[in-house]
KOLKOL-124843 format. One record per residue (C-alpha): residue number from 1; chain; y, x, z. Coordinates in steps of 0.5 Angstrom, whole numbers, always signed. Layout:
N
NUM,A,Y,X,Z;
...
//
This chain:
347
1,A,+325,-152,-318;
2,A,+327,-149,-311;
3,A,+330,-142,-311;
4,A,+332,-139,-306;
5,A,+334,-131,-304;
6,A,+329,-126,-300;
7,A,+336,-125,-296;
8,A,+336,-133,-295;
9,A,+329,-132,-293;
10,A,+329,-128,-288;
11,A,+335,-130,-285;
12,A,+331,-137,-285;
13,A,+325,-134,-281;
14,A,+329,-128,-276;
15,A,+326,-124,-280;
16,A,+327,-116,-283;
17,A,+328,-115,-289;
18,A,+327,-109,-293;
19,A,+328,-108,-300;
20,A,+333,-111,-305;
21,A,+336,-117,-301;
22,A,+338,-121,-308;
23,A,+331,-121,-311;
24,A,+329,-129,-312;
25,A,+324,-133,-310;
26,A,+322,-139,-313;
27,A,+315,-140,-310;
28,A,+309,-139,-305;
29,A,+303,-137,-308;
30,A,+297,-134,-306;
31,A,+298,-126,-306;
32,A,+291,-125,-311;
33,A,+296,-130,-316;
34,A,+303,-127,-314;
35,A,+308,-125,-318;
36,A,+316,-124,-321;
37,A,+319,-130,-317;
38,A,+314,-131,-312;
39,A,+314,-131,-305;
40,A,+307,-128,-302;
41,A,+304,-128,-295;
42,A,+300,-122,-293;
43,A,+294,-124,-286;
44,A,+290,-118,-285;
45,A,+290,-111,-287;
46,A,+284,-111,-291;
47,A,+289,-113,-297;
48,A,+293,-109,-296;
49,A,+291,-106,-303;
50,A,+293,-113,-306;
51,A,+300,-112,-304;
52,A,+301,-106,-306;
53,A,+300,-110,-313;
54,A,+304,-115,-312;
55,A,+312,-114,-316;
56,A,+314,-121,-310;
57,A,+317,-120,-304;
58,A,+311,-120,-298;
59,A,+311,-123,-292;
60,A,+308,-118,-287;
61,A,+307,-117,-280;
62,A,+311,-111,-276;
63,A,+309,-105,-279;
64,A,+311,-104,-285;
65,A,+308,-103,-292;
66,A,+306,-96,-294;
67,A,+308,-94,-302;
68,A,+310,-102,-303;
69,A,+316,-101,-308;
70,A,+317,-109,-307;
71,A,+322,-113,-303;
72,A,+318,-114,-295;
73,A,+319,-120,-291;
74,A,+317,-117,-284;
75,A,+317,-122,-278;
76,A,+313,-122,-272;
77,A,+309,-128,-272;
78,A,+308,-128,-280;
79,A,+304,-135,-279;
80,A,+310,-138,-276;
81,A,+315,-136,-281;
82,A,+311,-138,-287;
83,A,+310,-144,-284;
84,A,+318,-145,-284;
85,A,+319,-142,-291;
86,A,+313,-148,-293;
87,A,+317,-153,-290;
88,A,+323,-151,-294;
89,A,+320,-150,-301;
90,A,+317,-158,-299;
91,A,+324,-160,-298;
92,A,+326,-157,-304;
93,A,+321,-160,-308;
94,A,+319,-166,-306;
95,A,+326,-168,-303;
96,A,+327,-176,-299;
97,A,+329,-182,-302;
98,A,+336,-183,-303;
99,A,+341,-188,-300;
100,A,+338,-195,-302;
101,A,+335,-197,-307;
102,A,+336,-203,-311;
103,A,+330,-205,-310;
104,A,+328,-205,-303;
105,A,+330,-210,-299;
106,A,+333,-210,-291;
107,A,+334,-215,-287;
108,A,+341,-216,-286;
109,A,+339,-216,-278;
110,A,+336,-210,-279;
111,A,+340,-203,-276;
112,A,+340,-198,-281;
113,A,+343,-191,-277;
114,A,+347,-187,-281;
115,A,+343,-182,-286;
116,A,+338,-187,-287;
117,A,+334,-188,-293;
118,A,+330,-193,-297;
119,A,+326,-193,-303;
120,A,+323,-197,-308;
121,A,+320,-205,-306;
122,A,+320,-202,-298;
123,A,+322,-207,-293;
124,A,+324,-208,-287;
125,A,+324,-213,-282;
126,A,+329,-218,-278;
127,A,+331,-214,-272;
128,A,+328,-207,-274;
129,A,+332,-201,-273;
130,A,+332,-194,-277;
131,A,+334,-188,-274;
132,A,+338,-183,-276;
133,A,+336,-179,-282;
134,A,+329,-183,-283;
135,A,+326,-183,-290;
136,A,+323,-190,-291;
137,A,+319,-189,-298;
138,A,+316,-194,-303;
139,A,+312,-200,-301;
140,A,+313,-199,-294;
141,A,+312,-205,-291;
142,A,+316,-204,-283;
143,A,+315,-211,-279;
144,A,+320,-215,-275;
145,A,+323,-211,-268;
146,A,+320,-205,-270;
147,A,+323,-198,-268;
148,A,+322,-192,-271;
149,A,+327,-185,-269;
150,A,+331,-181,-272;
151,A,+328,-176,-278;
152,A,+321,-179,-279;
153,A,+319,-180,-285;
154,A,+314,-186,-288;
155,A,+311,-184,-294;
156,A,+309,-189,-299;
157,A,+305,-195,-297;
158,A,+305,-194,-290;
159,A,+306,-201,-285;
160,A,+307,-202,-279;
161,A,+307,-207,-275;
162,A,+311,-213,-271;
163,A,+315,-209,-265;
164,A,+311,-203,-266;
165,A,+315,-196,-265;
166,A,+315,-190,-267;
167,A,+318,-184,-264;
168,A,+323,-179,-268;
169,A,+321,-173,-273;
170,A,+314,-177,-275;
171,A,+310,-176,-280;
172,A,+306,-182,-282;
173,A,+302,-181,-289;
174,A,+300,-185,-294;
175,A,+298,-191,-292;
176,A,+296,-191,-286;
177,A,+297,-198,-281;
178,A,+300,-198,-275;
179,A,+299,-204,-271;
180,A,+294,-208,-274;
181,A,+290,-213,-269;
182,A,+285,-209,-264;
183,A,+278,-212,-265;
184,A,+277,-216,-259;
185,A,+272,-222,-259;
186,A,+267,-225,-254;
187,A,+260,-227,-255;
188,A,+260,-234,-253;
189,A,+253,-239,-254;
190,A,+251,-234,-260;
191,A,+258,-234,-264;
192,A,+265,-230,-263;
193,A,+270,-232,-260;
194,A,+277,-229,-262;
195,A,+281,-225,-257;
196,A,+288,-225,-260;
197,A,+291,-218,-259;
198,A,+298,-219,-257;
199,A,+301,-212,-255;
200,A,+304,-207,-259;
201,A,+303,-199,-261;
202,A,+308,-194,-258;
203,A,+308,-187,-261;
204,A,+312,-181,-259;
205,A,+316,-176,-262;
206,A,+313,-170,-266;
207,A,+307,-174,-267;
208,A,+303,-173,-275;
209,A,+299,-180,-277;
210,A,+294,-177,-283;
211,A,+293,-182,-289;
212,A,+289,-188,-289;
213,A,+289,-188,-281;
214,A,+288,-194,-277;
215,A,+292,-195,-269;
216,A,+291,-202,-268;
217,A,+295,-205,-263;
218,A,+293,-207,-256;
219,A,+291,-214,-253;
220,A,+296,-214,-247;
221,A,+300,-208,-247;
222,A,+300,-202,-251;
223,A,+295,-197,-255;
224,A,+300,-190,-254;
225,A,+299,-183,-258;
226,A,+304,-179,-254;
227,A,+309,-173,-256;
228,A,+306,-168,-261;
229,A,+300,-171,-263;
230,A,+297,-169,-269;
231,A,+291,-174,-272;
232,A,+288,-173,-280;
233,A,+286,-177,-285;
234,A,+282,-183,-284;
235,A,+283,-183,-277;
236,A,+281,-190,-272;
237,A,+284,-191,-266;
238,A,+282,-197,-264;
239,A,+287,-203,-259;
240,A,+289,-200,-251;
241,A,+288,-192,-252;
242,A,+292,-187,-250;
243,A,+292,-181,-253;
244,A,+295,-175,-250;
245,A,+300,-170,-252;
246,A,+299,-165,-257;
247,A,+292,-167,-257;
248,A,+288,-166,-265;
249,A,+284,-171,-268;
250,A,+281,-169,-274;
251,A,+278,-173,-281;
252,A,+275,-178,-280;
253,A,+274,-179,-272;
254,A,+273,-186,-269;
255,A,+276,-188,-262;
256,A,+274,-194,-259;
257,A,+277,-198,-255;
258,A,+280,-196,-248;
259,A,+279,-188,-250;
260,A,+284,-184,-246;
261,A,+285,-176,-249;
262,A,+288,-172,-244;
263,A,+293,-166,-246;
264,A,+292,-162,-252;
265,A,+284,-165,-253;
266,A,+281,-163,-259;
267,A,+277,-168,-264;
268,A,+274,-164,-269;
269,A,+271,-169,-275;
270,A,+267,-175,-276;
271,A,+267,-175,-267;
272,A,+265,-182,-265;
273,A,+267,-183,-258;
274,A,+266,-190,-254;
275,A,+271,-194,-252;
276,A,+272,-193,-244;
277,A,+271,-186,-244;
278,A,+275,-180,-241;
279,A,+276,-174,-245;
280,A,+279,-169,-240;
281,A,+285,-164,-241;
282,A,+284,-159,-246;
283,A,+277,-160,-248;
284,A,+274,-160,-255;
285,A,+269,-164,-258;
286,A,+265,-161,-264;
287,A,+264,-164,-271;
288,A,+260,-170,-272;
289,A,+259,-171,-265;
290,A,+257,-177,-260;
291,A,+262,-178,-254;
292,A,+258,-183,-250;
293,A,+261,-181,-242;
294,A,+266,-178,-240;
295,A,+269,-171,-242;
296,A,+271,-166,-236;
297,A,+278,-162,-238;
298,A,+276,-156,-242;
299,A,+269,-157,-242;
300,A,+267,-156,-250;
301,A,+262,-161,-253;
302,A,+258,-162,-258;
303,A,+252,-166,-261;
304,A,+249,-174,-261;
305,A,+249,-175,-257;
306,A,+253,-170,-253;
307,A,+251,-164,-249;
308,A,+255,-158,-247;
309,A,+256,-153,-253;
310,A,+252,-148,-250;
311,A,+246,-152,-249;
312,A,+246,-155,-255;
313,A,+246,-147,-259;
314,A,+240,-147,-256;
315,A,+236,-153,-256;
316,A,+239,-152,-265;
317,A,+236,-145,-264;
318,A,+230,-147,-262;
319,A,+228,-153,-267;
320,A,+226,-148,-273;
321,A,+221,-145,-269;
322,A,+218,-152,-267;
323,A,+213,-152,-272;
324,A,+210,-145,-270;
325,A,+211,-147,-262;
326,A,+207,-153,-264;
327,A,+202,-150,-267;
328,A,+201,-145,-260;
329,A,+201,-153,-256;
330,A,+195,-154,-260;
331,A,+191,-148,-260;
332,A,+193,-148,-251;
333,A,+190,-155,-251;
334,A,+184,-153,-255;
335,A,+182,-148,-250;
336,A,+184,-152,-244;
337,A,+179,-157,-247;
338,A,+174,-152,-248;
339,A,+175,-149,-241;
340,A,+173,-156,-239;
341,A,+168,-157,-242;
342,A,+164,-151,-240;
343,A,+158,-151,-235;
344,A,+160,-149,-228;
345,A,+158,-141,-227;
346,A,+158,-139,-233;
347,A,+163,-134,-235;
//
C-alpha cells in the first residue's frame, strides 16, 4: 500500500500546506467516504460541510478552510494537483513490470534501451527498438522493426504491428491493436477484390489509445495520430487518417478511411464519420452523431446526420409538439377545404 507524508504531497504539487505536515496518507478517496489515513479532494463550496467532517487531509482551492482542524493542501489548480498526487498513488500501486522476465521472449536483434521492462509471454520482434524506461507488459505482442519511445507503457495484450511506431510517454490500454491491415477492396465483376495495405501507423508522443481500439495501418504511407491525442475504449480509426494534435475521441467513435482531425477536435461518443471527411480545428461533434461532410474549424455539430447544434436544439425541441401541430395541420386543411367548397357570395 503506498503511504506518503501530507508534506510530500504538497511538495509534489507546489502546494501550501497548513496543518500538521507529518500526517500520512495512504489513499484518495471520495470526501463523503474519507477518513484517518485518506487524502480528500474538495471541488466546489457547497461541500464545505463534508470537509469540515472529514479527519484527512483535504486538497482545497486558495482560500482556506474556516474551522477545519485537519491537515489542508491548498493549491491553485486543485484539478491539477489531484491529478499528479493520482498519478502517484498508480505508480505506487500498480508499479511496472520489472527488468526481463524469464518468460518473455526478445529477439536477439532487438534493442532494449536502458530501463526497459518486459513481462511475462510478451514479445518483441526482430529488429524492434524499445525506449528508455518503456514498460512492455504480459502478452504483448510488438512486431518486427517496430519503434516505441522512451516511457511508454503497453498494458497486457496489447499488439502492434510489423514496423509500426509509437511515440514516447504513451499509453496504449489493453488490448488495443495497433497496425492491423486497413479494409481495402475493390468490387470487381460482383466479387472483392483485396487491396494489400502495406504502410505502417505513426503515433506521436504523449498519445493515450483506450483498450480494445483499432488504428489500422495505411495502404501506401501512414495512418498518423499526432502529439497529445487522446482516444477512448473501443475506438476504430481506419487505414490513412490523420489525427491531429491534442484531439479527443471518445468510446466507441468509428473513423473512416482517410478522415483528417484538425487540432484539438473533439469526438464525443459513438460518432461515425465517413472516410474522406474533414473535421476542422477545434470543432466538436456531439454523441451519436453522423459525420457525412466536412466540419468547419470550431463549428459544434451534432445529429444523424449532422447539422449545427443550435439547429439541431431546435428541430429536437420541436418534435414533442408534432402530434399537437399536426392535429392544427388537419383542422387548417378541413377549413380550407371547406372554404372551397362554399358557393360564390355566400358568406
Amino acid at each position: 500500500m503506498p503511504r506518503f507524508t501530507a508534506r510530500q504531497l504538497a511538495q509534489m504539487v507546489g502546494g501550501r500546506l497548513v496543518g500538521p505536515a507529518d500526517v500520512s496518507v495512504q489513499n484518495v478517496r471520495a470526501l463523503e467516504l474519507a477518513g484517518a489515513g485518506d487524502l480528500a479532494f474538495l471541488r466546489t463550496e457547497a461541500r464545505k460541510d463534508d470537509a469540515r467532517r472529514c479527519s484527512a487531509a483535504v486538497l482545497v482551492t486558495p482560500q482556506e478552510l474556516e474551522h477545519y482542524a485537519g491537515t489542508m493542501i491548498v493549491c491553485e489548480d486543485p484539478g491539477a494537483a489531484m491529478a499528479a498526487i493520482l498519478a502517484a498513488f498508480a505508480e505506487a500501486r500498480f508499479p511496472a513490470p520489472e527488468g526481463i522476465t524469464r518468460l518473455a521472449s526478445v529477439s536477439p536483434s532487438a534493442v532494449l534501451r536502458e530501463g526497459v521492462a518486459v513481462g511475462d509471454f510478451a514479445v518483441i520482434g526482430e529488429g524492434s527498438e524499445i525506449g528508455a524506461g518503456a514498460a512492455i507488459h504480459s502478452q504483448v505482442c510488438v512486431g518486427r522493426d517496430c519503434r516505441v519511445g522512451e516511457r511508454t507503457i503497453l498494458c497486457a495484450g496489447v499488439k502492434v504491428h510489423d514496423g509500426c511506431v509509437i511515440g514516447s510517454e504513451c499509453l496504449v490500454q489493453h488490448n488495443a491493436v495497433i497496425g492491423s491491415e486497413g479494409f481495402g477492396f475493390l468490387q470487381r465483376e460482383g466479387r472483392q477484390l483485396k487491396v494489400p495495405q502495406v504502410g505502417t501507423v505513426r503515433i506521436g508522443d504523449r498519445v493515450q489509445i483506450g483498450a480494445l481500439t483499432t488504428v489500422d495501418r495505411a495502404t501506401l504511407e501512414a495512418t498518423v495520430i499526432e502529439d497529445g491525442a487522446k482516444l477512448d475504449d473501443n475506438c476504430h480509426v481506419a487505414h490513412n487518417c490523420h489525427i491531429g494534435p491534442d484531439c479527443v475521441i471518445a468510446a466507441g467513435a468509428m473513423i473512416g478511411g482517410s478522415v483528417r482531425l484538425g487540432r484539438s477536435v473533439i469526438l464525443a461518443g459513438d460518432v461515425a464519420v465517413k472516410d474522406h471527411v474533414s473535421v476542422g480545428d477545434g470543432a466538436i461533434v456531439a454523441a451519436g452523431s453522423g459525420v457525412h461532410r466536412d466540419v468547419a474549424p470550431g463549428e459544434v455539430v451534432w445529429g444523424y446526420l449532422i447539422r449545427p447544434l443550435a439547429e439541431q436544439r431546435r428541430i429536437f425541441a420541436l418534435l414533442g409538439r408534432l402530434p399537437e401541430m399536426a392535429q392544427k395541420l388537419r383542422r387548417i386543411e378541413k377549413e380550407l377545404d371547406a372554404l372551397r367548397r362554399r358557393p360564390e357570395g355566400q358568406p
